[in-house]
C-alpha positions as CSV (number, residue, x, y, z in Angstrom):
1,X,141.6,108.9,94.4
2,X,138.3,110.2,93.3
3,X,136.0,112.1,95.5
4,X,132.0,110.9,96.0
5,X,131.1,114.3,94.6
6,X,133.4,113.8,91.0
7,X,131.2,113.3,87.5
8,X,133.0,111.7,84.9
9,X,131.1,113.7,81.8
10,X,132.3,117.0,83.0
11,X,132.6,118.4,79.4
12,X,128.6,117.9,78.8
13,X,127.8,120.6,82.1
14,X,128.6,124.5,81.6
15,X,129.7,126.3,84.3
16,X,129.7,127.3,86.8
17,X,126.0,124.2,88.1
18,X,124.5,123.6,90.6
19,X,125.0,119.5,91.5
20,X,122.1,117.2,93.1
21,X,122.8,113.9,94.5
22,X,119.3,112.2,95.0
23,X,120.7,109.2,96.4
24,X,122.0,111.6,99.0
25,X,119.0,113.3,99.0
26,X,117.3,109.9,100.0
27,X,119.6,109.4,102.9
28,X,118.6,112.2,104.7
29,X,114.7,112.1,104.3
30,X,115.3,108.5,105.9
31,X,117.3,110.0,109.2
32,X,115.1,113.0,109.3
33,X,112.1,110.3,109.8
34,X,114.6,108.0,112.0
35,X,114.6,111.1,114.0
36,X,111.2,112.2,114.3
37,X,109.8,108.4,114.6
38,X,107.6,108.4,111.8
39,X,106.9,110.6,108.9
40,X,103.6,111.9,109.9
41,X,105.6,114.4,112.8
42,X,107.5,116.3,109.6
43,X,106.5,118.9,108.2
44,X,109.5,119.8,106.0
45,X,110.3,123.2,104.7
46,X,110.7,123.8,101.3
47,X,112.7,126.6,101.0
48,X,116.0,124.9,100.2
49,X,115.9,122.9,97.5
50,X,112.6,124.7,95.6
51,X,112.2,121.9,93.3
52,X,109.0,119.4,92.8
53,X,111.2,116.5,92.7
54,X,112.3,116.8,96.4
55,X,108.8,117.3,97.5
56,X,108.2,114.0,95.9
57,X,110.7,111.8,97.1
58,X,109.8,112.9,100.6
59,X,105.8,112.2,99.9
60,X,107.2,108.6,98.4
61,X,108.8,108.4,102.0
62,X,105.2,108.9,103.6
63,X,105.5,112.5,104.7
64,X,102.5,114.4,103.6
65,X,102.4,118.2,104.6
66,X,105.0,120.7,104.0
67,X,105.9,124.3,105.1
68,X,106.9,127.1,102.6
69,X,108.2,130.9,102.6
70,X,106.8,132.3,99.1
71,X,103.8,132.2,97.1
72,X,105.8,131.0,94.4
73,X,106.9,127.6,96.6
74,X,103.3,127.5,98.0
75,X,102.3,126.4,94.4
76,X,105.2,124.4,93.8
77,X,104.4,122.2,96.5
78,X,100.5,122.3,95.6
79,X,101.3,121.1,91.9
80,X,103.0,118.2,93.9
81,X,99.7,117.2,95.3
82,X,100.5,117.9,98.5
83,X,97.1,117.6,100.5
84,X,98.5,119.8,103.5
85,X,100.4,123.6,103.0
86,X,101.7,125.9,105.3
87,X,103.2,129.4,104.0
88,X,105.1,130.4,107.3
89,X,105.5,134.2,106.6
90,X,103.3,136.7,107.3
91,X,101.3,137.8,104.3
92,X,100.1,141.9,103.7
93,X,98.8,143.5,100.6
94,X,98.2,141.9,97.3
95,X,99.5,138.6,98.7
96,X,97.0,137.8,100.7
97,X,94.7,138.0,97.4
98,X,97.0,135.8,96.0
99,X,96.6,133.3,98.4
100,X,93.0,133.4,98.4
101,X,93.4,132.4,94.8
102,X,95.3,129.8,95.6
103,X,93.7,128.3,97.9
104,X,90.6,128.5,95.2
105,X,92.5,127.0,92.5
106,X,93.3,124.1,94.9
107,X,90.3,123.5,96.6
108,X,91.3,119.7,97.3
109,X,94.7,121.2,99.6
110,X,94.5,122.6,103.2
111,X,96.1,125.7,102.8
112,X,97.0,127.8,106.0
113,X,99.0,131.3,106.5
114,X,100.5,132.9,109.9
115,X,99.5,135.6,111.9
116,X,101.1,137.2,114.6
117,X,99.4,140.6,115.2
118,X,96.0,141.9,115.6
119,X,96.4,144.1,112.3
120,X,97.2,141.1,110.2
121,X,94.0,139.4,111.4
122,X,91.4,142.4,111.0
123,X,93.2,142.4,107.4
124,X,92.4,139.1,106.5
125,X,88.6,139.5,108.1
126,X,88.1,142.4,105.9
127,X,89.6,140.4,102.8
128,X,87.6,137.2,103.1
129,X,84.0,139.1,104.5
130,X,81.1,136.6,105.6
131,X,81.4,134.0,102.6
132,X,85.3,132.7,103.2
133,X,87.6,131.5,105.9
134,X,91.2,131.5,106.3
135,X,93.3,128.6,108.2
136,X,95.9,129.9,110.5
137,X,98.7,129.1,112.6
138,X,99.7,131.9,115.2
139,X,103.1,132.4,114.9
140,X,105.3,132.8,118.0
141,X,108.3,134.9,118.9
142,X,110.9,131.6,120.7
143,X,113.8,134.9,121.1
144,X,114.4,135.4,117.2
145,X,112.6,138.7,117.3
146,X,111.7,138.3,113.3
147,X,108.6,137.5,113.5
148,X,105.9,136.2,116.1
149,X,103.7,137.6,119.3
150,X,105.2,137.1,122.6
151,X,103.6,134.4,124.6
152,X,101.9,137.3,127.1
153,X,100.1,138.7,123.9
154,X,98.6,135.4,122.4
155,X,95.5,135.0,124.5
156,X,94.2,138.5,122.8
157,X,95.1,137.1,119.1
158,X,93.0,133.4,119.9
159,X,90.1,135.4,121.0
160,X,90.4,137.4,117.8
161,X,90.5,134.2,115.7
162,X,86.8,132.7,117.4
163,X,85.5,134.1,114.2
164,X,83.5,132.3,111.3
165,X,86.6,133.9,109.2
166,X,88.9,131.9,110.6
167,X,90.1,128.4,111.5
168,X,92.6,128.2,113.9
169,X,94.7,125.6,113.4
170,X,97.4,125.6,116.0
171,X,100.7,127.4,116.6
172,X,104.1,127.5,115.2
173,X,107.4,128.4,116.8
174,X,110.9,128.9,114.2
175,X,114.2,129.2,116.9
176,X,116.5,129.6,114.3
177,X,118.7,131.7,116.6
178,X,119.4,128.7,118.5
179,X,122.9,128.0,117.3
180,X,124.9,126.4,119.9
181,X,127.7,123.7,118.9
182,X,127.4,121.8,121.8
183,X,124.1,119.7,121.7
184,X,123.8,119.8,125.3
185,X,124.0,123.7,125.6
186,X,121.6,123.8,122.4
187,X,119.1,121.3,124.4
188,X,119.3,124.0,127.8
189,X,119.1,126.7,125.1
190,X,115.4,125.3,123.7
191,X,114.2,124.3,127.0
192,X,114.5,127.8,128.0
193,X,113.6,129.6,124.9
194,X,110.1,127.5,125.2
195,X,108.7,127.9,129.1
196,X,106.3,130.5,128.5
197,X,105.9,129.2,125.2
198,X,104.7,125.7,126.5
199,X,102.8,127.4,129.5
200,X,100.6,128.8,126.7
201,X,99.8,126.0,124.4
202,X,99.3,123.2,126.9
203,X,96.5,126.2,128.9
204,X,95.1,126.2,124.7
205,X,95.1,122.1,124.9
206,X,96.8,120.6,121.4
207,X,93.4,117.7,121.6
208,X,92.5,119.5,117.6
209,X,95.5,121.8,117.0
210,X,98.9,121.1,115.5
211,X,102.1,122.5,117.3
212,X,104.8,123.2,114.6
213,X,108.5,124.1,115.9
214,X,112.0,124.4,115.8
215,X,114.5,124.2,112.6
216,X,117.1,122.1,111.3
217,X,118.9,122.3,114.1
218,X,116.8,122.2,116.9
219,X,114.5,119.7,115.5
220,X,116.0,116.8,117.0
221,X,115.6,118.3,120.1
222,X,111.8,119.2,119.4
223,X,111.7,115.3,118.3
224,X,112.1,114.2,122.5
225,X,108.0,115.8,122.5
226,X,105.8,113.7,120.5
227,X,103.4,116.4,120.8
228,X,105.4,118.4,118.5
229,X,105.3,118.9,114.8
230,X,109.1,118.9,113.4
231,X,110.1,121.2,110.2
232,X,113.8,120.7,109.5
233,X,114.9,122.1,105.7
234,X,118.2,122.4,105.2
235,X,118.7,119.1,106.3
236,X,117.6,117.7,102.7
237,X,120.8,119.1,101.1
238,X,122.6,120.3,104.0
239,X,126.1,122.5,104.2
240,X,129.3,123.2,104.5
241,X,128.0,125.6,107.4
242,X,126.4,122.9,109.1
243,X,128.4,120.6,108.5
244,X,131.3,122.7,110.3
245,X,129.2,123.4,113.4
246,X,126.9,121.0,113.7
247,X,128.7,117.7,113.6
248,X,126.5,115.3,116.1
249,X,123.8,115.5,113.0
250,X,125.0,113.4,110.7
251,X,123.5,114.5,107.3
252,X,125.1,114.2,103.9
253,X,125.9,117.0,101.9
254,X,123.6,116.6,98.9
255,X,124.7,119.3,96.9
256,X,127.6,120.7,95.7
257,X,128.9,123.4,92.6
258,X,130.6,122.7,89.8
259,X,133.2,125.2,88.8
260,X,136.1,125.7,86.8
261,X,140.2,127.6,86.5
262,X,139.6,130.4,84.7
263,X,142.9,131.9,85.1
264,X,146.1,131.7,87.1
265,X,146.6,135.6,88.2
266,X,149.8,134.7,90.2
267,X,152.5,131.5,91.6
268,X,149.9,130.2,94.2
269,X,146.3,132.0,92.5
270,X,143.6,130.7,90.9
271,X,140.7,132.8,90.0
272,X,137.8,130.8,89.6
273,X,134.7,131.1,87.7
274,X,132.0,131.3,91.0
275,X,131.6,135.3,91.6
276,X,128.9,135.9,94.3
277,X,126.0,135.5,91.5
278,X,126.8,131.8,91.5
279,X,127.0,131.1,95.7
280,X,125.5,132.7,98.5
281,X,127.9,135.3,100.0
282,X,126.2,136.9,102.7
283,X,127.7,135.0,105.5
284,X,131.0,136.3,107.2
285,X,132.4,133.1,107.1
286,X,133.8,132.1,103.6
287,X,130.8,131.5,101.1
288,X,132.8,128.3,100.0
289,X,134.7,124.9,100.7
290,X,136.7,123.8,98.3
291,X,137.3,119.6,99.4
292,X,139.9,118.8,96.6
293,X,141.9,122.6,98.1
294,X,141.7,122.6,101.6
295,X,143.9,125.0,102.2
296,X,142.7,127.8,99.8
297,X,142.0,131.1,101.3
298,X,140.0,133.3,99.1
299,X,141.6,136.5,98.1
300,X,139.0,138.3,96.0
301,X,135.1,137.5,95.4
302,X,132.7,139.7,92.8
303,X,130.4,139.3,90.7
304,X,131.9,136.5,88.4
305,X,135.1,135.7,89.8
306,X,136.6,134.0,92.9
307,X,140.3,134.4,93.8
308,X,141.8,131.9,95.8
309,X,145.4,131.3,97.3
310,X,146.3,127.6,97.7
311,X,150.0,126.3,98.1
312,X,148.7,123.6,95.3
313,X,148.0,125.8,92.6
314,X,151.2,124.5,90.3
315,X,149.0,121.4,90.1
316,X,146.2,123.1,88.4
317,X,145.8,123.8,84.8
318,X,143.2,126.4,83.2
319,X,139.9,124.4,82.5
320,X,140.0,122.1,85.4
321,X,136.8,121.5,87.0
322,X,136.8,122.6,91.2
323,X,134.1,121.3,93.3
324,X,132.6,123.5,96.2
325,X,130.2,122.8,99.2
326,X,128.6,125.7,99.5
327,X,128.9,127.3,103.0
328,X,125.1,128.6,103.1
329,X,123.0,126.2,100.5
330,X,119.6,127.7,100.7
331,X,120.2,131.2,98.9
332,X,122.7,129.2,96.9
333,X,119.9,127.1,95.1
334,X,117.9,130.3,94.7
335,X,120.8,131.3,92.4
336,X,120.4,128.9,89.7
337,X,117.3,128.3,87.1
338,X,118.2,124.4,87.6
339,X,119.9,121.5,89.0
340,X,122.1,119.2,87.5
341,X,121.1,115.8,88.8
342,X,124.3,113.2,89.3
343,X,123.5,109.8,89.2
344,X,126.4,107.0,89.4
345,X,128.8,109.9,88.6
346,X,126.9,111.0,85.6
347,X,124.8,114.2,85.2
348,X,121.8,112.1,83.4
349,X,119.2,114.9,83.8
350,X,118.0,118.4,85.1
351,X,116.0,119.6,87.4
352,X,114.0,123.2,87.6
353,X,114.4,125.1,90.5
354,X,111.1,126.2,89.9
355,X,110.0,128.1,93.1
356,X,112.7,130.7,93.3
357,X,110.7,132.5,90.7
358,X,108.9,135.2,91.9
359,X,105.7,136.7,90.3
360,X,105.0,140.0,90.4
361,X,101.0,140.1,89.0
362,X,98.5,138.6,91.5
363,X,96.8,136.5,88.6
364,X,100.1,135.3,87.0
365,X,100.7,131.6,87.3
C-alpha cells in the first residue's frame, strides 16, 4: 500500500530534499482561520517555511499581515506585497540601519520592530533623530525569559515611546514555553501566565492598538479572546514533534524528506544518507520519524550519515528511497536552498527557501 507522502518520479529528485505538499499546505491555512474565525485575527509567522509561495497562498486565503524573525524574512514577506510586517526580535547595531532601509525601500508596507528595554528605545531615538519614526510593539516576558519586559516594568517603556520618534502600535506576548499535552492543563497554564499581562493592556485600552500573542500551540487558546491577535507558524507545515504531543490539533504534516539506503553496515542496519546537515538535530528526542520503519532506533547521526536499527532491514535494498517527518521542521527547512514541491505524487517544480539566507552587508539586497 502506498503512503500519502510517496512520489512516483523518485529517480528525477537528488538526495537527500526537502518535500512540500501545498495541498497540505492549503488545509492547514483553512483550520488555522476555522480557528481564529476569520483571517483578519492571524498574523502568521514566517519563520518555518521561508518561502514566498507560502506567504501567498495565505494572502489568497485573506490573511494580510505577517510576523518574521530575520531581516532576511522581513523582505521576503515585503516582496510578497504584504501591506503589514512585524520583525519580532529585538534589533541592535547595524540591524536597526538595515531596517530603516527597509522600511524606505518599501514605503507602501507598515513595518514595525519590538522593544523591550529602555536601551533599545534611546537606541532607536538616536538612530531615527527628529525627521523619522519607528512603529513598535513592546514585547512582553509571558514566563519564557527570552525576551520581553515584565508586566511591572511596561508603564516606564509606554511613557518612553510618547515620542514623535515612535508609534506605538500595541504589544506582543510569545509563550512558547507553554508545552502541556493536555489541552486543559495548557488552557490553566495560559490563563495564569497572562494575569498581570492582561491587567496591563486592558489599564493601556486596545481601542488603536493591536495585541499579538501566543504560538502554535497556544494559539487556539488565545483564539477564545477576540481581542487578541493570533500568530501560529509551525502550524503551516507542522511535525513529527507536534504531531506526537499535541494531538487535539489536528494539522497535517506538510512536509517531509526524501532520503535514501546508502549502505547496509550490519543484519538489521541501514545507514542512511540524512547526517545532521540535512535535519534539525538539536532536540533530545530523535531528529526523525521514519513512517514506512516504525520501529527503527537510530544508532549513529553525523554529519552525512544516519544509522538506524530496524528488525525490517532484510527488506531494504541499497538505493531505496526512505521518507522522514522531521521531528523539529523549522530549523529543518533552514537547512535546504529549496523545496521540492509534490503535486498528485509528482515533484513538478521547486521552490527557494529564500529567507534563510542571511546578509551580512547592511546595503546588500
Amino acid at each position: 500500500m502506498q503512503h500519502w507522502f510517496e512520489i512516483t518520479n523518485t529517480d528525477e529528485v537528488l538526495s537527500p530534499a526537502l518535500l512540500f505538499y501545498p495541498e497540505r499546505i492549503q488545509q492547514n491555512i483553512g483550520r488555522m482561520i476555522a480557528i481564529a474565525g476569520s483571517a483578519d485575527r492571524l498574523r502568521p509567522h514566517v519563520k518555518t517555511y521561508k518561502c514566498r509561495e507560502v506567504v501567498n497562498m495565505q494572502m489568497e486565503a485573506g490573511i494580510s499581515k505577517f510576523k518574521c524573525a530575520t531581516l532576511a524574512e522581513a523582505e521576503m514577506v515585503a516582496r510578497c506585497g504584504v501591506k503589514d510586517v512585524l520583525l519580532a526580535y529585538p534589533l541592535v547595531g547595524p540591524n536597526k540601519k538595515r531596517f530603516i532601509q527597509l522600511t524606505a525601500q518599501y514605503p507602501e508596507i507598515r513595518f514595525s520592530v519590538l522593544v523591550d528595554h529602555e536601551e533599545q528605545i534611546a537606541g532607536w531615538k538616536s538612530l531615527v533623530g527628529t525627521e523619522g519614526t519607528v512603529q513598535v510593539f513592546i514585547d512582553l516576558d509571558a514566563g519564557m525569559h527570552r525576551t520581553g519586559t515584565i508586566p511591572e516594568l511596561a508603564d516606564s517603556l509606554v511613557s518612553q515611546l510618547d515620542d514623535p520618534a515612535f508609534i506605538f502600535r500595541g504589544w506582543h506576548c510569545y509563550d512558547g514555553h507553554i508545552h502541556q499535552t493536555d489541552f486543559a492543563e495548557r488552557q490553566v497554564a495560559v490563563d495564569q501566565q497572562y494575569k498581570s499581562i492582561l491587567d496591563l493592556v486592558n489599564r493601556h485600552g486596545l481601542e488603536d492598538k493591536e495585541f499579538i500573542c501566543g504560538s502554535s500551540i497556544s494559539f487556539p487558546i488565545h483564539a477564545q479572546h477576540p481581542e487578541r491577535t493570533l500568530s501560529p507558524g509551525t502550524t503551516l507545515l507542522w511535525d513529527h514533534g507536534y504531531s506526537t504531543k499535541f494531538p487535539d490539533l489536528h494539522f497535517d504534516v506538510a512536509a517531509m524528506l526524501l532520503a535514501r539506503v546508502v549502505t547496509k553496515p550490519g543484519k538489521d542496519l541501514l545507514c542512511i544518507d540524512l547526517g545532521y546537515k540535512a535535519v534539525a538535530s538539536e532536540m533530545k528526542e530523535a531528529p526523525v520519524f521514519f513512517p514506512q520503519l516504525p520501529d527503527a532506533e537510530i544508532q549513529t547521526h553525523s554529519e552525512e550519515h544516519l544509522v538506524i536499527k530496524t528488525n525490517k532491514a532484510e527488506k531494504w535494498t541499497i538505493g531505496d528511497v526512505v521518507y522522514g517527518i522531521p521531528w523539529h521542521i523549522c530549523p529543518t527547512v533552514a537547512l535546504y536552498d529549496e523545496a521540492a514541491i509534490v503535486h498528485h505524487r509528482l515533484v513538478n517544480d521547486y521552490w527557494s527557501i529564500e529567507a534563510r539566507i542571511r546578509h551580512h552587508r547592511i546595503n546588500e539586497s
